[in-house]
VOMIZA-75544 format. One line per field, with one value per residue (C-alpha): x, y, z. Coordinates in pm, 1 decimal, m for minus. Each point is the difference from the previous one (the first is absolute). Layout:
N
x	(X / ...)
y	(Y / ...)
z	(Z / ...)
This chain:
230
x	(0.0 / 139.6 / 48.2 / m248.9 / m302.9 / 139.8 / m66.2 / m340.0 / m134.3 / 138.8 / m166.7 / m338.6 / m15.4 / 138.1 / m327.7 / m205.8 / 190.4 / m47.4 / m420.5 / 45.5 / 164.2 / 88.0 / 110.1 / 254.0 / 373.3 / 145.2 / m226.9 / 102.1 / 367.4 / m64.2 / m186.9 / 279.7 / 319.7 / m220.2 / m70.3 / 389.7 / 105.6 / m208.7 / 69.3 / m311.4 / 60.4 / m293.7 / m129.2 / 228.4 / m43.9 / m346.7 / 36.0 / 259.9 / m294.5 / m190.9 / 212.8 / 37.7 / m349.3 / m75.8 / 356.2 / 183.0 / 211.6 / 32.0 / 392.8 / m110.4 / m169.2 / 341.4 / 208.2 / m220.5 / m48.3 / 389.4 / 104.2 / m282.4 / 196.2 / 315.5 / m16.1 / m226.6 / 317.4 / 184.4 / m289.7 / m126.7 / 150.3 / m227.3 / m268.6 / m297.1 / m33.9 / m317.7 / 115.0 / 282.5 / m264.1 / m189.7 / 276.3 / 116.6 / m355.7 / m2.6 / 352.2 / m97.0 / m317.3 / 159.5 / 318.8 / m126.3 / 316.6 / 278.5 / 32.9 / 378.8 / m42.3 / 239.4 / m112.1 / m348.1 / 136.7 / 186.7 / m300.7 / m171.5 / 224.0 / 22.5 / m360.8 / m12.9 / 300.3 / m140.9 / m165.6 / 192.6 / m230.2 / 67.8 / 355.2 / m25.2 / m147.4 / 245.4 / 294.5 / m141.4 / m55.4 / 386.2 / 87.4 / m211.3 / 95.6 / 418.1 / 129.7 / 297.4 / m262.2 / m70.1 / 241.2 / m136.2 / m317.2 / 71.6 / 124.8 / m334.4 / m195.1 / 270.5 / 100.1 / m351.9 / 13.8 / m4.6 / m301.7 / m186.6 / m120.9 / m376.8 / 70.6 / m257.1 / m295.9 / m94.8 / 24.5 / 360.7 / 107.0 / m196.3 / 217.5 / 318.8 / m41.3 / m94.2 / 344.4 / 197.2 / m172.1 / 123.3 / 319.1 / 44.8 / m159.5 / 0.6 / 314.9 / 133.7 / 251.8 / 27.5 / 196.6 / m262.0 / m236.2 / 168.7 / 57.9 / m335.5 / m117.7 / 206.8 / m127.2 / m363.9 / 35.7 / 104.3 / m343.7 / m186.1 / 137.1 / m267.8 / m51.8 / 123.3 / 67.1 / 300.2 / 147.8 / 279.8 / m26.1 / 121.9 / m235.2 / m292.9 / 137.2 / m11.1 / m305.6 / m150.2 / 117.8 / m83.0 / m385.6 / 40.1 / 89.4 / m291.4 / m291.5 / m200.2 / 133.9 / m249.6 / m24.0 / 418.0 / m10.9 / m327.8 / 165.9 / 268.4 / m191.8 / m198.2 / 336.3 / 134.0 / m362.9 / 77.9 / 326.9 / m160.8 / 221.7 / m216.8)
y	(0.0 / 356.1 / 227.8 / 243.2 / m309.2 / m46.7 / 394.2 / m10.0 / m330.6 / 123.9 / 355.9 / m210.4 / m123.1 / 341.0 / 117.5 / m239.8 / 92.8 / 404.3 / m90.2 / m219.8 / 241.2 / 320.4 / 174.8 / m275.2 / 153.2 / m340.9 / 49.5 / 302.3 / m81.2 / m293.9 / 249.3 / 226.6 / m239.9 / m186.3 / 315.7 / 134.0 / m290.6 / 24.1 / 353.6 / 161.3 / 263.1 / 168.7 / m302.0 / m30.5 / 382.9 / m94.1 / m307.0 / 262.4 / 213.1 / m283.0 / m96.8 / 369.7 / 29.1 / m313.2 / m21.4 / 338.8 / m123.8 / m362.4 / m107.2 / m188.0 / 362.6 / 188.6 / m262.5 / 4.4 / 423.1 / 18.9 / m262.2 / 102.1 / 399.5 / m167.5 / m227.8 / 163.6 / 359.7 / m297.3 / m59.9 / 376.3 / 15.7 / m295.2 / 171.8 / 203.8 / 405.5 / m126.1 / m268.7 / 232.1 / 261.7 / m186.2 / m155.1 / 325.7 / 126.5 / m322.4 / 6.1 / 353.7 / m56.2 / m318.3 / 133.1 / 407.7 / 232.3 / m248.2 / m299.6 / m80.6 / m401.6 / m35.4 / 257.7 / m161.8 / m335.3 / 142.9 / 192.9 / m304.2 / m201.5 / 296.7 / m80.1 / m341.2 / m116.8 / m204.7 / m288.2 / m275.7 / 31.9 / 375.6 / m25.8 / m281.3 / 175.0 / 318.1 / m250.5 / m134.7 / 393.2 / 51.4 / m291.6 / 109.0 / 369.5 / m63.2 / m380.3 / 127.4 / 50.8 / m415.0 / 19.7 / 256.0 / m145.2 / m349.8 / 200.6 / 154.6 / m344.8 / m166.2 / 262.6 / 108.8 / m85.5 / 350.4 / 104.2 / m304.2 / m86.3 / m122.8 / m405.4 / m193.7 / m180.3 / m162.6 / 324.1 / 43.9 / m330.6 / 27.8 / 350.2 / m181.1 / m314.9 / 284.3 / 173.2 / m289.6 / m115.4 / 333.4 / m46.3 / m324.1 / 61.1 / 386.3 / 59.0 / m343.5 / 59.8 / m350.7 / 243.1 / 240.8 / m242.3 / m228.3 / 252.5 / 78.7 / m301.5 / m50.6 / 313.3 / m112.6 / m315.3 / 110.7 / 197.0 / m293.6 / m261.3 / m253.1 / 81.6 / m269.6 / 254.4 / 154.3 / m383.4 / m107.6 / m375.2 / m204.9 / 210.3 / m60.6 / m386.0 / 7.1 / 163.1 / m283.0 / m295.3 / 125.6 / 44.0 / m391.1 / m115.1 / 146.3 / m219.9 / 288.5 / 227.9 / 266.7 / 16.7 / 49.9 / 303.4 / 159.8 / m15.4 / 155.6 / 288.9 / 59.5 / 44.9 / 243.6 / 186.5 / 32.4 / 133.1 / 272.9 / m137.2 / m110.0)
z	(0.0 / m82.2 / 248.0 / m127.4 / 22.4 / 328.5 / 120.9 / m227.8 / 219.8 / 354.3 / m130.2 / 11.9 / 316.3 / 127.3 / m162.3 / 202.9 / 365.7 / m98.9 / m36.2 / 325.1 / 201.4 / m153.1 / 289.1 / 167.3 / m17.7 / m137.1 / m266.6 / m113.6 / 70.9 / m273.1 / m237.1 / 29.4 / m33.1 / m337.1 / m173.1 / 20.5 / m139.5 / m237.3 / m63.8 / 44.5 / 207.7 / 37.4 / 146.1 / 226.2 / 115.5 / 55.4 / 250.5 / 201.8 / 39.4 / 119.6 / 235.1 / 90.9 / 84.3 / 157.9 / 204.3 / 15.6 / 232.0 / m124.8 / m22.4 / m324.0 / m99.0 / 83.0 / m155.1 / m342.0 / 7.8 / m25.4 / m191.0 / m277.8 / 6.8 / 3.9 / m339.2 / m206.4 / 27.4 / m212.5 / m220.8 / m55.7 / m382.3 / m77.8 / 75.7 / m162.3 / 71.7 / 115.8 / 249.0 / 136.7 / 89.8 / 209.4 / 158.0 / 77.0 / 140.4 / 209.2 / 130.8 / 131.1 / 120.4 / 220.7 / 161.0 / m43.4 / 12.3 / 91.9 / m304.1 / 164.6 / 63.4 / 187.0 / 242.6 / m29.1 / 126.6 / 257.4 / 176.9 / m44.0 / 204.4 / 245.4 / 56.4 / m21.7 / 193.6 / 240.8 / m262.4 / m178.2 / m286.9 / m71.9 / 58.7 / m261.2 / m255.4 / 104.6 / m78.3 / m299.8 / m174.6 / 94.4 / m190.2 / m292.7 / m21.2 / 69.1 / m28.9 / 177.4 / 314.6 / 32.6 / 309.7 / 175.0 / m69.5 / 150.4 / 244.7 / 69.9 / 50.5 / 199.0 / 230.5 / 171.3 / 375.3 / 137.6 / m211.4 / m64.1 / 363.7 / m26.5 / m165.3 / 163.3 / m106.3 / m368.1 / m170.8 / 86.6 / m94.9 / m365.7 / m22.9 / 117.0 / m290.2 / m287.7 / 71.8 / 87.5 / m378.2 / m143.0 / 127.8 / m215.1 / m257.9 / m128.3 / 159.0 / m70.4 / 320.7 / 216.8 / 251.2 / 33.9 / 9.5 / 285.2 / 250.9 / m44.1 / 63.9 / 282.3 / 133.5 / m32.2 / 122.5 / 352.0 / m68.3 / m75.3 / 147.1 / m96.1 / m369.7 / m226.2 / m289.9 / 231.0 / 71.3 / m180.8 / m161.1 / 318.0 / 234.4 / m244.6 / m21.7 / 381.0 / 32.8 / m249.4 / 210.3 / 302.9 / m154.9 / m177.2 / 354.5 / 198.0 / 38.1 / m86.2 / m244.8 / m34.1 / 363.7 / 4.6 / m272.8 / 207.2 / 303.0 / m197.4 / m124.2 / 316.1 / 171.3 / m287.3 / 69.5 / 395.3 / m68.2 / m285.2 / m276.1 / m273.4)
């Protein structure tokens, strides 16, 4: 199958999830990523301002918003009059005075320090906008003790697996990705996705030995409840 049938069939289910649910951030993250690759830009400035006006403060949203402003500079001599005009009008009418993206990231961090996810998506813009940045962007998501303080609960451990996922497989750094795993499963100490293999081995004999294994991994995760860490 050609890559183009490929985009044309994932294109029609992506139709089908924007009827289902229209307003769901992933959703427009999908819309977005489908139509740059296909080149339709305008399309893809429209699921930004969906995700805009669903989730202004969405990491997916902030990640999107700059990375949009950041490829199509590259692309701008492909483009119609037409298409550059409203570009323009939307570029100013969703950052106002100040279209610096760097700056833009940077406030955005300033604001949302204190979450995984936003860092995340801070990390990932660096990346995008300067490839010399990918260190001080690990940096970002490995090194967040002092401002990340609130990990507990389910939430926390879904925002600690997306990261530790980006780690491995945006930034493609098994460093990066090891400390912060390490880091997360001090955190966590009963999450499997934080084990290494002979913990998870260990873990699996231990729940093949017990006469009642369901019983073993609920006593498990009532104890990880107690103690606030899942």
């Amino acid at each position: 199958m050609q890559v183009e049938d490929k985009l044309g069939a994932a294109n029609k289910y992506l139709r089908i999830l924007q009827k289902q649910a229209a307003s769901d951030s992933e959703v427009q993250v999908l819309s977005f990523e489908m139509s740059l690759r296909r080149k339709k830009y305008l399309l893809a400035l429209r699921a930004v301002k969906k995700a805009i006006s669903s989730q202004p403060d969405h990491p997916d949203t902030h990640r999107i918003k700059l990375k949009f402003f950041h490829i199509i500079q590259a692309e701008l001599a492909t483009l119609s009059n037409e298409v550059k005009q409203v570009i323009d009008l939307e570029k100013r009418e969703i950052f106002g005075s100040n279209n610096n993206l760097f700056e833009i990231n940077q406030e955005f961090l300033a604001k949302h320090k204190g979450s995984l996810l936003h860092r995340s998506a801070v990390a990932q813009v660096m990346f995008i906008l300067d490839n010399n940045a990918r260190n001080a962007a690990l940096q970002l998501l490995t090194d967040f003790d002092k401002e990340v303080t609130n990990l507990k609960g389910f939430k926390a451990l879904e925002d600690c697996i997306a990261v530790h996922t980006t780690l491995t497989e945006v930034f493609g750094s098994k460093e990066a990705a090891e400390q912060f795993r390490l880091r997360c499963r001090k955190i966590f100490p009963f999450a499997t996705h934080f084990m290494n293999d002979n913990e998870k081995q260990e873990l699996e004999q231990h729940r093949k030995a017990s006469n009642h294994p369901l019983q073993g991994q609920a006593q498990e995760l009532e104890e990880a409840t107690n103690n606030n860490k899942l």
